[in-house]
N, C-alpha and C positions, 0 to 999 in steps of 0.2 A: 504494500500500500504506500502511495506516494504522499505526503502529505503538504500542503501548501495553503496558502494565504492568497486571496484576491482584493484587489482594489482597482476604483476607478479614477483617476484626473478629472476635473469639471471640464476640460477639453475633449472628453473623450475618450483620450488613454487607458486600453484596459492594462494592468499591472498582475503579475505571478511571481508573489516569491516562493521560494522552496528551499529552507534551511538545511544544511550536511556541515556538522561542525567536525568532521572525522577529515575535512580537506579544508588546505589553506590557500586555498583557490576559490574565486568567483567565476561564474558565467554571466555574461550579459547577451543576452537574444532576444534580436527586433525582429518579429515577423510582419511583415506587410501580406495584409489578404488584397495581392495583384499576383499574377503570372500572365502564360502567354494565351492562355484563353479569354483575357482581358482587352487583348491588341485588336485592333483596327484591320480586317484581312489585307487593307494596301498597306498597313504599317508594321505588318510581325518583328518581333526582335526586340523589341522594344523594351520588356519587362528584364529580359538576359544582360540585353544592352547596361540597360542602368543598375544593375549589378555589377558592371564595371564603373560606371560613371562614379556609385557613391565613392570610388576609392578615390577619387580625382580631386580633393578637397574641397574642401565649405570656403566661404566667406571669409570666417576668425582663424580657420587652419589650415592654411593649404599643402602642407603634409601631413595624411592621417597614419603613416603609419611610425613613423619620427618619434612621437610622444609616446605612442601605446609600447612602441620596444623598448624605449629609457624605464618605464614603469614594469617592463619585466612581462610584457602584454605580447597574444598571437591575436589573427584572428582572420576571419575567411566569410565566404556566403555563397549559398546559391539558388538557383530560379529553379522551376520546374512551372508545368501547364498551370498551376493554381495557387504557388505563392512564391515570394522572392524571403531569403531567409539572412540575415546577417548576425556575424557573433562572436564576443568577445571571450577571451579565457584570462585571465589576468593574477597577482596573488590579490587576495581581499582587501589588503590594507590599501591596494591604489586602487579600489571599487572609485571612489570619481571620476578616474581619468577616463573611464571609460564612457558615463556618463557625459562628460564635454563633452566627447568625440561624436557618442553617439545622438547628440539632443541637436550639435551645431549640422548636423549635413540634414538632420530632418528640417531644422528651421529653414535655413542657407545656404542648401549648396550651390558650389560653386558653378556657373553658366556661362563657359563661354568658349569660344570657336577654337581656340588651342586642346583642352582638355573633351571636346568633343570630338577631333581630328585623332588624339592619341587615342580614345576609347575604341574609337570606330576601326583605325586600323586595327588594334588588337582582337577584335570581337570578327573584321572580316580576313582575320590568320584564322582565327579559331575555326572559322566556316569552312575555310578552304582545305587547313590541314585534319579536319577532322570528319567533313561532310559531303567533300568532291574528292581530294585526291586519296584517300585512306581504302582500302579494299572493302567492301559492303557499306560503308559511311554511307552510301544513301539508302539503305534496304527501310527507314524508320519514315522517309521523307517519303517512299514510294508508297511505303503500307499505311499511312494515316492517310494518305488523300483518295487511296484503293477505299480504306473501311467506314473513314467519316463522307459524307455529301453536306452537314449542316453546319455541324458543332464545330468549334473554333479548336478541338485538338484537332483539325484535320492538319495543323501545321508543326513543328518541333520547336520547344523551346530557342535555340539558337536562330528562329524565323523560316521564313517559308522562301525565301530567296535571297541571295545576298544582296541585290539594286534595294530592298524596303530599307537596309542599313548605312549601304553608301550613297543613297539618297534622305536619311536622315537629316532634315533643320533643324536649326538651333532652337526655333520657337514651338514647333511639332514635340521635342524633347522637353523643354520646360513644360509645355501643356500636360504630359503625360504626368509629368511629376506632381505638378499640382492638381492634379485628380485623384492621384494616389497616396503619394509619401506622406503623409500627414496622419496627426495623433489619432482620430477620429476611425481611422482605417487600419490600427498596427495592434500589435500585442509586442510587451516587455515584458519580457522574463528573465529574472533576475534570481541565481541560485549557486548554492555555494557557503562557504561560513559569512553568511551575511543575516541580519536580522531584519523581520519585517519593520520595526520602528526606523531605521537607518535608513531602509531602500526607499521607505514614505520621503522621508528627509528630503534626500538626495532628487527623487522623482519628481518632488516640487519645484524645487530649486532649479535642477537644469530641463525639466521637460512640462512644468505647469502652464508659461507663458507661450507657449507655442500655441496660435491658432489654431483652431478643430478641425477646419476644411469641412468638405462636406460627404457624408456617408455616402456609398459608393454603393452604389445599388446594380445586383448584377441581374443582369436580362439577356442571355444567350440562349440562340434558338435550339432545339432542344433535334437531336436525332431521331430521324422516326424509326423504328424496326425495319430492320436489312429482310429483303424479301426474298431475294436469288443469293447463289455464289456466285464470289467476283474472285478473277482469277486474274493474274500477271507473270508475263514472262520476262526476265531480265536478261539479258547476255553480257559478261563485262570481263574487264581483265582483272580478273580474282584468281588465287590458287585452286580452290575449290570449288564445285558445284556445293549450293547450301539450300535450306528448305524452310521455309515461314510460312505458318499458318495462324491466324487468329479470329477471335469469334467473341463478340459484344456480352459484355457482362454487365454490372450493376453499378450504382454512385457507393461511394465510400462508405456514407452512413448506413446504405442498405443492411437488412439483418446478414438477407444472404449472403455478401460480401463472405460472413466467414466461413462460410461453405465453400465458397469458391476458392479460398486462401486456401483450404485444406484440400483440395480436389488438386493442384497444382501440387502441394507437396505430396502426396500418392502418387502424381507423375514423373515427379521430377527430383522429390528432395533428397539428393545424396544417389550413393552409388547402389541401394538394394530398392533403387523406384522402380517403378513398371516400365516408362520408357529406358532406362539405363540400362539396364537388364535384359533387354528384349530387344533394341535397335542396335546398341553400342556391346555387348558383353555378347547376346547368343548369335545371332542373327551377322553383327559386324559388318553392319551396312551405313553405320555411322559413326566419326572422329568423336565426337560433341554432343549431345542433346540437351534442353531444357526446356521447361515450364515454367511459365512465370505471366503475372498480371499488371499490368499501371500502377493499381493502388491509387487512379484519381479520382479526386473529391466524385464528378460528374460522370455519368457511367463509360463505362474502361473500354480495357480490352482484355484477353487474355489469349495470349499464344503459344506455341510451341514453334522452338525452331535447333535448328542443327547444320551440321556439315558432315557433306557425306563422303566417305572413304573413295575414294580414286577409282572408278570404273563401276560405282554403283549406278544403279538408275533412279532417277527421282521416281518414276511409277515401283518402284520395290520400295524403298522408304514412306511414298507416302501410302501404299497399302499396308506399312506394317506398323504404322500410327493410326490407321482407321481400324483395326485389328484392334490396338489396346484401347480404342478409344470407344470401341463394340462392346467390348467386356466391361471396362467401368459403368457403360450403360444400362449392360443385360442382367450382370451379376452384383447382386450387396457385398462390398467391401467386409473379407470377417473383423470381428472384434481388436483382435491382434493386429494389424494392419493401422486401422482406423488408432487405435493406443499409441502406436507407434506414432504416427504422425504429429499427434494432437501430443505429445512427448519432446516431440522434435521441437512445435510451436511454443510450449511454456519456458522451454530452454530457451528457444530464442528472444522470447519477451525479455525473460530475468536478465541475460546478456546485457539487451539495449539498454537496460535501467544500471548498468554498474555504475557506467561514467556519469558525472555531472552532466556535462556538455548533451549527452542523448537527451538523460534527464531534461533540461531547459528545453531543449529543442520540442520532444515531446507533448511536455506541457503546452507550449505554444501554439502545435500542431493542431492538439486537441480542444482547444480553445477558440481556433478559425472555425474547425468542424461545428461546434458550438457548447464546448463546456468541457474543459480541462480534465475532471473528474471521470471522463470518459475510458483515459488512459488505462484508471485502476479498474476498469469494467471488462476490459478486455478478451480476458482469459476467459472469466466465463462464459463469454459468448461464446469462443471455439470450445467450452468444454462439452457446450450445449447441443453439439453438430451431431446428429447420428447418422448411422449408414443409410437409412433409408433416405434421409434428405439429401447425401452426395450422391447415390444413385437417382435422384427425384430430378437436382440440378443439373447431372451431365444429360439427361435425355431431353434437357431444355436449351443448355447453350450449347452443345454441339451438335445441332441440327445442321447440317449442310447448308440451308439456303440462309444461316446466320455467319457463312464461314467467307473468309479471305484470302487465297492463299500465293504466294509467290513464290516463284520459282527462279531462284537465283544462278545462272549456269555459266562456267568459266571459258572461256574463249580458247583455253591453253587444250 
């Protein structure tokens, strides 16, 4: 059980402390409720972008990381389709400094054509060396606009083309900020040997006066149910032929969501999964395999995907994933299996919860969702999953005419 304290600023601010007096270290975690499902379809990138931008200095500091490493400070952030995350690790006794840093770029940051030039290159290296020249870098950019028609993940956090970045304004980029970055729109979480009297303190002090801005009302058109399969054939110069499949699942909050969590790890988690075992160990028609889902707030996706051994055929791989994916549907998962799994998942929760840093993060996460406390709820949901309802869900989402699949095949 996590335990923690809430508060709000009259600006708006909602505030999470979480006290661990066993470490002589603070966390400080801004989360802003923006990502890229936020953006403008002619403006993607935007949310990524200014992930770089806050490092570019405020107003009163224009070097932010200068101060935070004299103070004995790291710290780092990043975007995803539905939030941007920023966050400090420091020892406690310089708990302000981080407080400056992080109150002056939400009041102030800095705006202007130098620090927008430097951002832009760096964010359109990232694009290139990670999204066009990298071997399958675009397998993510083909598959979202294959599986979405509506919904604004149709595009990847780092944007949907590189001209919406290198054609980035200076004034298109302050608009963006000032819709978002503001008190009214963020969660602070602050955790570590710190006390809630002190973080109130400080909270006042450096983030009271900051204007609220205006809450941020999201209205994105919503996916309708995928009616056919959509198929794509790629040809590239890759080492290998590779296989992606994926099929629409549920928003975060969903119950089901943790059906689905556990349904991917029966497929995929570790090396005694059903696909590991049966593509990659008996069969040897594949390097790689995994299962794996979004995990976004608004409803996902979930796939499976692999690379296949030198001389297989994609029609032998992908009939020996509709194979296991026949069985999960027809047959109840035994007792044993499903223990297993749901074993795998509590281990993994307690994990995320060792460090602070998860810890703050966490909190935060579950407080966009809409209520922090959710965290400690977790478990029980997956302990709640039985076999008949993962056998109920795979004969729901793996329907064929809910599937996407691309066919990745190498030139060599």
């Amino acid at each position: 059980m996590i335990q923690f304290d809430k508060f709000s600023l009259g600006n708006g601010l909602r505030v999470i402390v979480h006290t661990d007096t066993t470490t002589p270290m603070a966390v400080v975690n801004i989360m802003y409720d923006v990502g890229a499902r936020d953006e403008s379809p002619l403006q993607t990138g935007f949310a990524h972008l200014f992930e770089h931008l806050m490092f570019g200095g405020s107003t009163n500091i224009p070097n932010y990381d200068a101060p935070l490493q004299r103070a004995g400070g790291e710290n780092n952030a990043y975007t995803t389709n539905d939030l941007t995350n920023f966050y400090i690790q420091l020892p406690a006794e310089n708990l302000e400094t981080a407080f400056w840093l992080e109150s002056d770029r939400m009041l102030s940051l800095a705006f202007n054509k130098k620090s927008l030039e430097v951002q832009r290159k760096v964010v359109c290296e990232e694009f290139k060396e990670h999204y066009l020249n990298k071997p399958y870098g675009d397998v993510w950019h083909k598959m979202r606009e294959l599986a979405y028609t509506a919904h604004p993940y149709k595009w990847m956090t780092i944007g949907k083309e590189l001209s919406h970045i290198e054609n980035a304004k200076l004034e298109d980029v302050k608009n963006f900020f000032t819709k978002h970055y503001c008190p009214v729109n963020a969660i602070l979480v602050v955790a570590g040997n710190v006390s809630t009297e002190k973080v109130k303190q400080l909270t006042e002090k450096w983030f009271g006066n900051i204007p609220s801005g205006e809450k941020y009302i999201r209205n994105l058109p919503q996916e309708p149910t995928q009616a056919e399969a959509k198929r794509l054939k790629v040809v590239a110069d890759v080492p290998l032929d590779a296989f992606y499949k994926c099929w629409h699942i549920y928003p975060r909050l969903d119950q089901r969501y943790y059906i689905i969590d556990l349904i991917t790890e029966v497929l995929s988690g570790g090396g005694s999964s059903r696909l590991y075992q049966s593509l990659v160990k008996e069969k040897k028609l594949m390097s790689s395999i995994d299962c794996y889902h979004t995990g976004s707030f608004d409803a996902g996706l979930l796939s499976i995907e692999g690379k296949l051994i030198k001389g297989m055929s994609m029609e032998s791989v992908e009939g020996a994933i509709n194979e296991e994916i026949e069985k999960i549907c027809k047959e109840l998962i035994s007792n044993t299996e499903l223990q297993k799994v749901k074993n795998q998942t509590e281990s993994l929760l307690a994990f995320e919860d060792l460090s602070v840093m998860n810890r703050a993060n966490s909190l935060a996460l579950y407080e966009i969702l809409g209520n922090a406390n959710l965290m400690n709820e977790e478990w029980e949901k997956y302990n709640a999953v039985t076999a008949i309802d993962i056998q109920q869900e795979c004969n729901i989402i793996f329907r064929e005419s809910n599937s996407n699949t691309l066919c990745y095949y190498s030139k060599n």
